[in-house]
C-alpha positions as CSV (number, residue, x, y, z in Angstrom):
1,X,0.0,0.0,0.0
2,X,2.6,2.7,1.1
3,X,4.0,2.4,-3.0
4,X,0.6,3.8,-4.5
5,X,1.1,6.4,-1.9
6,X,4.7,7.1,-3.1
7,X,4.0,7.4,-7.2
8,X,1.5,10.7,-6.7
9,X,4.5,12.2,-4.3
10,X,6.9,11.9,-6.9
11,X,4.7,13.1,-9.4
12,X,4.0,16.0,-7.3
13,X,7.3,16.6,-6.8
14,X,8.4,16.7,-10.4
15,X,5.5,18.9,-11.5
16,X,6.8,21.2,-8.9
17,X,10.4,21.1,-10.1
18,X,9.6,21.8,-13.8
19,X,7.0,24.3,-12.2
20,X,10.1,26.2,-10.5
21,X,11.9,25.4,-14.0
22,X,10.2,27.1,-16.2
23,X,9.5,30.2,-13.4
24,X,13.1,30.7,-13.7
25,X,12.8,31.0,-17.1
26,X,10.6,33.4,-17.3
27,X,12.4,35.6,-14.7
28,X,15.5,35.3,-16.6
29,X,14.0,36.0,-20.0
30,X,12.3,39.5,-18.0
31,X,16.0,39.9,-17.1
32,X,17.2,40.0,-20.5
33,X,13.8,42.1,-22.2
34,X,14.6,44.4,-19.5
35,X,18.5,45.1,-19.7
36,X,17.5,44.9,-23.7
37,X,15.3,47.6,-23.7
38,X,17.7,49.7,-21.0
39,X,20.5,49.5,-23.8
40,X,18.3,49.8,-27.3
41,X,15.0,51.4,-26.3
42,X,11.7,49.6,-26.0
43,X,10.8,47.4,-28.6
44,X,8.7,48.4,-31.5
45,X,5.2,46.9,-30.9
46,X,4.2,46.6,-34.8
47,X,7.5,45.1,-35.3
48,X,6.7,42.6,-31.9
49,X,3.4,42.0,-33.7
50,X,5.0,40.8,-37.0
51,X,7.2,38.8,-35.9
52,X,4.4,37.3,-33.8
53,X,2.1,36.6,-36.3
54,X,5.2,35.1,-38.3
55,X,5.9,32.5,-35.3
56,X,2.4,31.7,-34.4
57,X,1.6,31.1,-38.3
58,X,4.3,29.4,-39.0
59,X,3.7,27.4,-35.5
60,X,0.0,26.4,-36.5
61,X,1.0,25.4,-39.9
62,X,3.6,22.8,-38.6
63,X,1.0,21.3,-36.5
64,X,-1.5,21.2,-39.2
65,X,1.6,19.5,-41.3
66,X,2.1,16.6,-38.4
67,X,-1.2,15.9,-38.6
């Protein structure tokens, strides 16, 4: 009985972990934005949006292409 107790720990655990991962990540990407737009300026938001679209086009037409 105590090893069905153990597996949801673990998973817990491990979703925490990769939760804490990818926090990191995002504070260290804000890092770099910010010490970006201290040297260069804020970034252009058409330019942000183009580039967006670009990815998120490109992104959905992969997906449609594994399918």
């Amino acid at each position: 009985m105590p090893r069905l107790l153990t597996a949801p720990v673990s998973l817990r655990r491990t979703q925490a972990r990769e939760a804490a991962q990818r926090q990191i990540e995002r504070d260290n990407l804000a890092e770099l934005i910010a010490d970006l737009d201290k040297t260069n300026g804020p970034a252009d938001p058409q330019a942000v949006a183009s580039k967006r679209a670009k990815l998120t086009s490109s992104a959905s037409s992969d997906a449609g292409a594994a399918a």
